[in-house]
C-alpha positions in Angstrom: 17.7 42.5 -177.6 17.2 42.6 -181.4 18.1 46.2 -183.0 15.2 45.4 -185.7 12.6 45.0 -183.7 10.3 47.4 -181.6 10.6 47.6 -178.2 6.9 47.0 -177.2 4.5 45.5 -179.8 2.0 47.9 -180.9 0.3 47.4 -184.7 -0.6 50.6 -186.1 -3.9 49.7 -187.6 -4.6 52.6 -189.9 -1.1 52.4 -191.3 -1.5 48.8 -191.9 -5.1 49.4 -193.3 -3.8 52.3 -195.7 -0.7 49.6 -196.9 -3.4 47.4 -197.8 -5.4 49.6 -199.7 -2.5 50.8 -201.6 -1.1 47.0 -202.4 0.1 45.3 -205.5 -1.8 43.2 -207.0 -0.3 39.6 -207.2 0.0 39.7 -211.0 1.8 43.0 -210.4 4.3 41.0 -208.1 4.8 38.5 -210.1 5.4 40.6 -213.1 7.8 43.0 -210.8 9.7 39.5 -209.6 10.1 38.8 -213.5 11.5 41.6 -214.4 14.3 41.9 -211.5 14.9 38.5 -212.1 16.2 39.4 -215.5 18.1 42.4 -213.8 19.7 39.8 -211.5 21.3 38.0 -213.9 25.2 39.4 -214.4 25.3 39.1 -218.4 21.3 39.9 -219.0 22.2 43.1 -217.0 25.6 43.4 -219.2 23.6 43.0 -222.1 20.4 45.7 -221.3 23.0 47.9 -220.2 25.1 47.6 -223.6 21.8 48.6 -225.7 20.8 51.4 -223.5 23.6 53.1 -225.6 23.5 51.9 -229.5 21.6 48.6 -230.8 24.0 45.7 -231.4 24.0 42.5 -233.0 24.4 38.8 -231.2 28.2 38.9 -232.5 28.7 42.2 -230.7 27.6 41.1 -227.5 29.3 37.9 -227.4 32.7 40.1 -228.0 31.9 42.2 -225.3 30.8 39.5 -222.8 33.5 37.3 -223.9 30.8 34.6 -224.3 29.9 32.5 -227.1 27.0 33.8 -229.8 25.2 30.6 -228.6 24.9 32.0 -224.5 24.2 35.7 -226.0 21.2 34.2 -228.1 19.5 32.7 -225.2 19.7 35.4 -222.7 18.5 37.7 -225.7 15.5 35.0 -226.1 14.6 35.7 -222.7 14.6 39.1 -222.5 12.8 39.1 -225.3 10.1 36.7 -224.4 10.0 39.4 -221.0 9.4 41.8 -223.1 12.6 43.7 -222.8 14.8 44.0 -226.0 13.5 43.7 -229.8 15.0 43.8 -233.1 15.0 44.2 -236.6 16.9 42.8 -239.4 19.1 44.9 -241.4 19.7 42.4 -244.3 22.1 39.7 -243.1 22.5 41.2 -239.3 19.7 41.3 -236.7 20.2 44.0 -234.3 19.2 44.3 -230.6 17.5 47.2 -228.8 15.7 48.2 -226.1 11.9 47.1 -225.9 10.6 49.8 -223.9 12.2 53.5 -223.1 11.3 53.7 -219.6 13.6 50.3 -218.8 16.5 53.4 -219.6 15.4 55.2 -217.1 14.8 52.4 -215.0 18.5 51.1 -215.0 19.7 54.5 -214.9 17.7 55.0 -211.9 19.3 51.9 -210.1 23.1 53.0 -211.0 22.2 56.6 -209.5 21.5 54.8 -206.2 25.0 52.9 -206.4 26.8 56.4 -206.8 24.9 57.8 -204.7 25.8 55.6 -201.2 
């Protein structure tokens, strides 16, 4: 006997009916996929995390990643092609922030879950 299953097979029809009416969207999805796809990756993560806190520059991050500036500046790319991080030169030094305020609250969220198993 499989624990995941039901017993006896009965669909709910107005349960099913009310998850289809309150469905994403596939652009939704695919936009959701996107962005826990750059969640999933262990130095993107590193790096959203790190400028949660304080903006920092490309040399900062490599120093805490322990990666070279060259790694640092792609994963930034991406995130910022995803929308995620911007920045803004400060004569010689371009520094790195978060794009959108509620991605704070977002990987706040997610850590609260961890602590909270």
């Amino acid at each position: 006997m499989n624990s995941d299953r039901c017993i006896s097979r009965i669909v709910h029809q107005e349960k099913v009916d009310l998850a289809k009416a309150q469905d994403l969207d596939p652009e939704e999805v695919e936009q959701l996929c996107q962005l826990f796809k750059a969640f999933s990756e262990p130095g993107r993560l590193r790096i959203l995390h790190a400028l949660l806190r304080q903006e920092m520059c490309v040399c900062d991050l490599a120093a805490l990643l322990d990666v070279s500036e060259s790694a640092v500046s792609h994963q930034l790319r991406l995130l910022r092609t995803m929308g995620l991080v911007a920045n803004r030169r400060d004569g010689t030094v371009l520094y790195y922030r978060p794009a959108n305020g509620r991605m704070i609250e977002l990987i706040g969220f997610a850590g609260s879950l961890l602590k909270g198993r």
